[in-house]
C-alpha positions in Angstrom: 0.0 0.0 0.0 2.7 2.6 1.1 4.6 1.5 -2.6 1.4 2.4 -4.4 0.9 5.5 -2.5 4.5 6.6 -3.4 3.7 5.9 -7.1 0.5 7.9 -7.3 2.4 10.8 -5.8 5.1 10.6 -8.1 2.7 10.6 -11.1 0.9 13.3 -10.5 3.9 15.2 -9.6 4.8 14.7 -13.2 1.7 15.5 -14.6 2.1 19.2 -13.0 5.7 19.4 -13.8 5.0 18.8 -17.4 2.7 21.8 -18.5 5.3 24.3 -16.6 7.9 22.9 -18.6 5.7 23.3 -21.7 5.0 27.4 -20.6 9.0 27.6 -20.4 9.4 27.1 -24.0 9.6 30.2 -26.6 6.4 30.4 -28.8 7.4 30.1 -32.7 6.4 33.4 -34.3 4.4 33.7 -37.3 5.9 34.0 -40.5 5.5 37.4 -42.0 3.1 38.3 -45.3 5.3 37.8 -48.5 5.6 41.5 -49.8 4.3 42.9 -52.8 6.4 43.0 -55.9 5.6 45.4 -58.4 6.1 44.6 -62.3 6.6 47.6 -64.6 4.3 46.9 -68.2 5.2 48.7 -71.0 1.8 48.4 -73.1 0.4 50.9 -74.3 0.3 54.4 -76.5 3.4 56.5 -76.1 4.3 60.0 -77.2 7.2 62.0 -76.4 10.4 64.2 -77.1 14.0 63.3 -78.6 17.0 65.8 -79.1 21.0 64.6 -79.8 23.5 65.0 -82.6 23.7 63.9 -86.2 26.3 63.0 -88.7 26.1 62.5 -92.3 28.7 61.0 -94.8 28.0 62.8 -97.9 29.5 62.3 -101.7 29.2 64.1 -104.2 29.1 63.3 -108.4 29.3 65.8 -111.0 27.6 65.4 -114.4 29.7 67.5 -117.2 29.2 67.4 -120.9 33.0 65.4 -120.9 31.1 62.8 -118.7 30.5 62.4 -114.7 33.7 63.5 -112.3 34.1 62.8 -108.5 33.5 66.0 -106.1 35.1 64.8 -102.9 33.4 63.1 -100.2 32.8 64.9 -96.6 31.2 64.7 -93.2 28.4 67.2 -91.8 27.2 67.4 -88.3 24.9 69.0 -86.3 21.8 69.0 -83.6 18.4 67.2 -83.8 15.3 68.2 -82.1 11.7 66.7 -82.3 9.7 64.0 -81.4 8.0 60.5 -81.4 4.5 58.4 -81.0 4.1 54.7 -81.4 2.5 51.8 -79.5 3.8 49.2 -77.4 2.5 45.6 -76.3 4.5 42.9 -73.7 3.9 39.5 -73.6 6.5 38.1 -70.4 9.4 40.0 -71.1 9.6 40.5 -75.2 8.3 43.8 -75.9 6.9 44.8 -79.3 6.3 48.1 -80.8 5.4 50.4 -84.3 7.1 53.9 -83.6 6.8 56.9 -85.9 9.4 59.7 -85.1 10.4 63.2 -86.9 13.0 65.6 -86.4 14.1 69.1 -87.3 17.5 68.7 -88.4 20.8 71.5 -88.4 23.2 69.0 -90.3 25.3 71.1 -92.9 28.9 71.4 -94.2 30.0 74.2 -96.8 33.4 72.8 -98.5 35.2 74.6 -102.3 34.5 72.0 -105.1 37.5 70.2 -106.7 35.8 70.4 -109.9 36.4 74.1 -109.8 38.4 75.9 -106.5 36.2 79.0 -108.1 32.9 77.5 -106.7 31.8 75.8 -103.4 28.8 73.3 -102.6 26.7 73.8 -99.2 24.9 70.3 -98.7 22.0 70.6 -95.7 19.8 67.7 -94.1 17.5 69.8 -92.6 14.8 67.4 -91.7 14.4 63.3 -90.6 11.7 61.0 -90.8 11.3 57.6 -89.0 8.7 54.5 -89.5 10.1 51.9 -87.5 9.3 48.6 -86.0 10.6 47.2 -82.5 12.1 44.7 -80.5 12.8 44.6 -76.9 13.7 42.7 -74.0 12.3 43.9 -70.4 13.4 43.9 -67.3 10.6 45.1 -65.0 11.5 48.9 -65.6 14.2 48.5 -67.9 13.9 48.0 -71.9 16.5 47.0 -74.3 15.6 47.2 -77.7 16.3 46.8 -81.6 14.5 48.8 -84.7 14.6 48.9 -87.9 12.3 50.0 -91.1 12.4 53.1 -93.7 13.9 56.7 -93.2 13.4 59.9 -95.0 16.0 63.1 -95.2 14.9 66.6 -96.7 17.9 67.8 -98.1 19.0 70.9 -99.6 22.2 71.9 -102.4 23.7 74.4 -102.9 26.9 76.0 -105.7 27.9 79.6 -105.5 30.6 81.5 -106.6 33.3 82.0 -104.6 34.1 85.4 -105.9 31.1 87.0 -106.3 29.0 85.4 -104.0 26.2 84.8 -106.3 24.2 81.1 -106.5 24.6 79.2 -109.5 22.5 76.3 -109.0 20.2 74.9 -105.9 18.0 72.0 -105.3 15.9 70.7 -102.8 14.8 67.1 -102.9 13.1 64.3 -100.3 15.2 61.3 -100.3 14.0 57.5 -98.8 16.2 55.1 -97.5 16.5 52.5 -94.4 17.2 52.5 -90.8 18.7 50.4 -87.8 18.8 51.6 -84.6 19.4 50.2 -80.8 18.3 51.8 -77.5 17.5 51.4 -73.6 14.5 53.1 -72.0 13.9 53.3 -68.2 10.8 53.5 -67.0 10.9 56.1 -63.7 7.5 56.1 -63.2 4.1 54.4 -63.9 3.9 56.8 -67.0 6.9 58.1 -67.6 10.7 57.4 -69.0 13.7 58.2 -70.6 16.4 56.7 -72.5 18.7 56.7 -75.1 18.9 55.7 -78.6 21.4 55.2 -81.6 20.3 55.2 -85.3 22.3 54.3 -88.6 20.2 55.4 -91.9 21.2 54.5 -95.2 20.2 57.2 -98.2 21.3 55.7 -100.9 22.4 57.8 -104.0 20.1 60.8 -105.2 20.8 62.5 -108.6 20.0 66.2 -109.5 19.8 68.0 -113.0 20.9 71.7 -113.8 20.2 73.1 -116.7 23.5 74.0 -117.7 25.3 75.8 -115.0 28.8 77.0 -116.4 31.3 77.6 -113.5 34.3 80.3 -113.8 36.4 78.0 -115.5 34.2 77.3 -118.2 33.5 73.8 -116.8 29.4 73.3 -117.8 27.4 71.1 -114.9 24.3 69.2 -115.9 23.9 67.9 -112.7 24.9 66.4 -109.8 24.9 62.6 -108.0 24.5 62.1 -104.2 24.9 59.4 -102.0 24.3 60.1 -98.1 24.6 57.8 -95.1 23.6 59.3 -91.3 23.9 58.3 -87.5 22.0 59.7 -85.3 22.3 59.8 -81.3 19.3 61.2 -79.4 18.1 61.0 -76.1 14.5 60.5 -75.6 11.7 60.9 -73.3 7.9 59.0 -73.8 5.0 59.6 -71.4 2.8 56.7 -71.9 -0.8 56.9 -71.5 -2.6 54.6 -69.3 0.6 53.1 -67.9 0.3 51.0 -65.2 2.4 48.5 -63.0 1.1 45.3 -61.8 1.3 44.4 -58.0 3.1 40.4 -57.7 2.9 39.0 -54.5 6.5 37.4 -53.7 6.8 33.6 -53.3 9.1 32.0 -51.3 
């Protein structure tokens, strides 16, 4: 009897033991809420503003009644100012886009004509024109992209006198060619970014006809053959409407 009155004690001496033991030991805290990721879209209609620099690589061709002699070739540079609008659509991280884009050009170079150190030829791009279509690659607010499609130039020439001062022959013509261009954008915020861009156009050859301009040598021009390639560096900025980002909730 007194051995089964020791056990019972020492039972229920465990029993109370056991739930103090159980308060002693740290409570595992809750794991906290994954956070909220957000994913910048770039879908949508865009317009926006673009100024940089431009180059052209221009030669020059004259038509003589003796038949057609070289003029010399020559770089022009200058500053670009205008704008763009186009539309873009994502689908996971390729970005597709149509862009249309002009600018105001100041690209001229004024040089005396080996044909004739009595005369010298002014040469002005004085407008660009850009249909293009995209590729990109996103991540979240950053954009890496290829284009490519047609280009226009308005160009402008020029032959004066050297003496005298007085214009011998001008011409203004519109000229289409093609266009390859890279760039990176950054998206800032919802609506808004900026970025910069790098375009090669090439013009292709343009002829012009005078009506026989005679130069102070006596040498007689019928006209003229151009060939014109041009870079372009811009920076740009788009607002784009209806921009949004979409809220990803984290998983671990």
């Amino acid at each position: 009897m007194r051995k089964l009155l020791i056990a019972a004690v020492s039972v229920a001496a465990m029993g109370l033991a056991a739930p103090a033991s159980a308060a002693d030991m740290p409570v595992k805290a809750a794991p906290p809420p994954a956070p909220v990721v957000t994913i910048y879209n770039w879908s949508g209609f865009y317009i926006g503003a673009n100024g940089g620099w431009g180059q052209s690589h221009q030669c020059i061709d004259f038509v003589t009644l003796v038949g057609t002699v070289a003029g010399a070739c020559a770089d022009r540079s200058g500053g670009l100012i205008g704008g763009q609008i186009g539309y873009r659509w994502q689908t996971n991280q390729f970005v597709f886009g149509l862009e249309a884009q002009g600018d105001w050009a100041d690209i001229k170079n004024t040089r005396v004509s080996l044909i004739d150190p009595l005369i010298s030829t002014t040469g002005k791009t004085d407008g660009i024109g850009l249909f293009t279509a995209q590729l990109g690659w996103a991540w979240n607010a950053s954009l890496f992209y290829v284009k490519g499609g047609a280009a226009v130039t308005h160009n402008s020439f020029d032959i004066f006198n050297n003496v005298t001062g007085v214009g011998l022959a001008s011409a203004g013509h519109t000229r289409w060619g093609g266009a390859l261009g890279v760039g990176w954008e950054y998206g800032f915020a919802p609506n808004w970014s900026f970025g910069i861009e790098y375009d090669h156009l090439w013009m292709g050859r343009d002829n012009t006809a005078f009506a026989g301009v005679v130069t102070p040598i006596g040498v007689t021009l019928l006209g003229t053959g151009v060939s014109q390639d041009v870079d372009m560096i811009t920076l740009r900025f788009n607002y784009r409407f209806g921009g949004y980002t979409a809220p990803v909730t984290a998983r671990y």
